[in-house]
N, C-alpha and C positions, 0 to 999 in steps of 0.2 A: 316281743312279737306274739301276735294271738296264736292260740293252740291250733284254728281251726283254718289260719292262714298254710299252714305248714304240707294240707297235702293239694292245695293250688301251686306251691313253689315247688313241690318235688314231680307235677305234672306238668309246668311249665317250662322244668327243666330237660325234662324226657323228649317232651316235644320239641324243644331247640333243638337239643341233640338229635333226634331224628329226621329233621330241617337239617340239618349242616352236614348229617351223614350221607345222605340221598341227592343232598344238591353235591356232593365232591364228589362221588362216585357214578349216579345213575346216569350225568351225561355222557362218559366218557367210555362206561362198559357195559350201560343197559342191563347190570346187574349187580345182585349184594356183594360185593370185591372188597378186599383191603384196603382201605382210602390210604392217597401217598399224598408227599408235598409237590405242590403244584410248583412249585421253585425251582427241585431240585428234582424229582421224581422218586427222591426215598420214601420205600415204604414207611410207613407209620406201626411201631407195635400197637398193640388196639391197649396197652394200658396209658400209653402216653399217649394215646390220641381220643380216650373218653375224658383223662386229666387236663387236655388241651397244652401240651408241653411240647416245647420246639421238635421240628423233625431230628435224625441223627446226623444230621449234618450244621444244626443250629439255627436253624428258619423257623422264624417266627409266623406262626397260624395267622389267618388269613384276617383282616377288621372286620368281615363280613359275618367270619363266627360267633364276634362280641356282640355287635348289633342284631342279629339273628335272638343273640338269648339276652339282651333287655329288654327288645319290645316283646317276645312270645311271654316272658316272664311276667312283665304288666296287663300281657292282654291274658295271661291267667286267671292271676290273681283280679282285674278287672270283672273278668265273665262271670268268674268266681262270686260273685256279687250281685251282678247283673247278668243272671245267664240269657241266654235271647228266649224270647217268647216259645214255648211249647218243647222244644230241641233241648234246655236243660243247659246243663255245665261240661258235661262230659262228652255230648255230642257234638256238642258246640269245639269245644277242643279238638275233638278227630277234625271237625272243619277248618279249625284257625288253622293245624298241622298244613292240612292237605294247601288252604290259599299260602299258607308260607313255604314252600315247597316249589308252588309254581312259581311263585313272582320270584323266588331268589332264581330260581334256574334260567327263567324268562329274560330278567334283565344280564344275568349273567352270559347265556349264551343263544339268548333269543329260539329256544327250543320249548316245545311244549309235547312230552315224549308219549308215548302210546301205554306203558305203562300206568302213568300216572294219570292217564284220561280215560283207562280202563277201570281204576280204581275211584277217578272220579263221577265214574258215571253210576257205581255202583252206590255212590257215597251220597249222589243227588238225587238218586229212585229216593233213597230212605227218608233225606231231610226235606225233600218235597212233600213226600206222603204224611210225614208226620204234619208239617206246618201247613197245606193248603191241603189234602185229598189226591186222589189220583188223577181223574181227568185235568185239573188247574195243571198240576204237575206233569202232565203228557204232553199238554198246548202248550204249557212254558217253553217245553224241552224243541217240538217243532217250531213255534215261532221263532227260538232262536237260530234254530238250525237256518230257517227259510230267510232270516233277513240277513243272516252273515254268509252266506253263501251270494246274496246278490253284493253285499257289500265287497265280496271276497273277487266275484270275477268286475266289478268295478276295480278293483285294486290290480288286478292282471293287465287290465286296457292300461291303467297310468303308470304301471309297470315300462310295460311297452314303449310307449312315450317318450319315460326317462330314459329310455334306454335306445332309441333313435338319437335324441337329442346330447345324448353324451356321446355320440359314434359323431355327429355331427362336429361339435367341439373337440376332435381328435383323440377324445378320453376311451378309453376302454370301458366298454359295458360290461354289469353285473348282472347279478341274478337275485338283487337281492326284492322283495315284496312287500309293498305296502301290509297286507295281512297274508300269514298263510295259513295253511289247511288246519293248524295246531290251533287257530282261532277258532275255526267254525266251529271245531268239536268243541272248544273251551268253553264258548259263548251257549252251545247247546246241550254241556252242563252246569253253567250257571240259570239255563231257563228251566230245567228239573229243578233246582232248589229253590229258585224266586218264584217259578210257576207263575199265568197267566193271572191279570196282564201286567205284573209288577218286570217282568223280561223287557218291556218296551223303557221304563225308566232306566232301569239297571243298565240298558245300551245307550244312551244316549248321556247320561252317568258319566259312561267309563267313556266315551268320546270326549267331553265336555272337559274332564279329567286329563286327555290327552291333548288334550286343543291349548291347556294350559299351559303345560309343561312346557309345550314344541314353542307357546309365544316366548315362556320368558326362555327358555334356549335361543332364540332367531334375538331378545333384547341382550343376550350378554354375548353372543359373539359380535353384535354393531358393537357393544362398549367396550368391547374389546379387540376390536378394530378388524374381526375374524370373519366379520360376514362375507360372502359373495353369492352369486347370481345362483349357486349348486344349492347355496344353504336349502332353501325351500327343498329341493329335490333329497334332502336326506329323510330316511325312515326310521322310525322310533317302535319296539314292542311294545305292542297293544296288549297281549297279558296281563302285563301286572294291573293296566288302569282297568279293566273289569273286572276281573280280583278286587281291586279298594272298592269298586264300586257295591260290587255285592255282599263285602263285607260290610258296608257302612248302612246295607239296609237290612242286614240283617243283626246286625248286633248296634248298631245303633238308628232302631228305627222310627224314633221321635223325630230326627231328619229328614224322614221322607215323608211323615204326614204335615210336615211343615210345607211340603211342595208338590204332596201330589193331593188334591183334593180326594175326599171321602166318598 
């Protein structure tokens, strides 16, 4: 192994672990607590649970721990290499941290916490200012604010909808939201770090992104005989796909000059 791989794997590993620590704990207490097993609800000693070893009752840590630190570990030792344009290696890390944080917590329990959008708005002033200037960086952060907010009370009307139409078919309505408010602020710090008008690709990105998933989801419940007339009306977090989207332009953004003209 090269000498000078050694402190991307030992920053790779920090940051998983910081990932896996704040996604068990910060949805449940909104603060730095003892993480326990989600199984059984034994606490965890914090030396068996930086070594990643069964709780006290023998349950085994979660898949999502392992997969959390192969990919932050490759996207290390990656940036490590290829740091993104101006942001460096090290910035670029506190970045990867924070989008792996939200997308584990996002898909996990479809929350996007106030904590972590207080920290990322602090995190988007900087990586804006550095890579585009402050005004780019200020019309980033409103354009995204102004077009997820229309998207957002669009998603209230078809809210609504679903939710006559499920009362109609005798079902019990929910509460649940095409997008909510966790987005708009999400969306209006990923327009701080893309800054204008790279904010308008990066939404449309992370839609395109989404649009994919939900088809080949609606292809594998027909082939597997699961569909019916509600499929359509199911809702998917939209977090994590602006997350990839903004990751992909900014740590790999030979991509997007491949498709947004110069």
């Amino acid at each position: 192994m090269s000498f000078t791989l050694i402190l991307p794997i030992i920053l790779g590993y920090l940051a998983a672990l910081i990932i896996n620590y704040l996604s068990d704990v910060l949805p449940d207490t909104r603060k730095f607590s003892q993480p326990v097993c989600k199984q059984c609800g034994a606490a965890y000693s914090w030396t068996d649970y930086l070594l990643y070893r069964n709780c006290q009752n023998g349950h085994a840590r979660a898949t999502r721990v392992w997969i959390v630190h192969v990919i932050i570990l490759a996207l290390s030792i990656y940036t490590w290499g290829q740091p993104p344009s101006k942001i460096g290696y090290f910035l670029g890390m506190v970045l990867i941290t924070y989008f792996g944080l939200i997308f584990t917590v996002d898909m996990e329990h479809r929350l996007i916490l106030h904590p972590t959008s207080i920290f990322g708005s602090l995190l988007a002033l900087i990586v804006g200012y550095v890579s585009h200037g402050l005004m780019p960086t200020l019309i980033g952060g409103l354009s995204g604010l102004l077009i997820m907010l229309a998207l957002y009370y669009f998603g209230v009307l078809f809210a609504r909808i679903r939710a006559k139409r499920m009362l109609a078919q005798g079902q019990e309505a929910d509460d649940e939201e095409a997008l909510g408010a966790g987005d708009v602020i999400l969306v209006t710090i990923l327009g701080l770090m893309l800054g204008w008008p790279l904010i308008w690709f990066g939404l449309v990105l992370g839609i395109l992104l989404g649009g994919v998933v939900s088809l080949l989801l609606i292809i594998s419940l027909v082939i597997t005989r699961r569909y019916n007339s509600n499929a359509l009306m199911l809702f998917i977090p939209y977090g994590p796909y602006f997350i990839t989207s903004a990751f992909l332009m900014i740590y790999f953004p030979r991509l997007v000059l491949l498709i947004v003209p110069k």
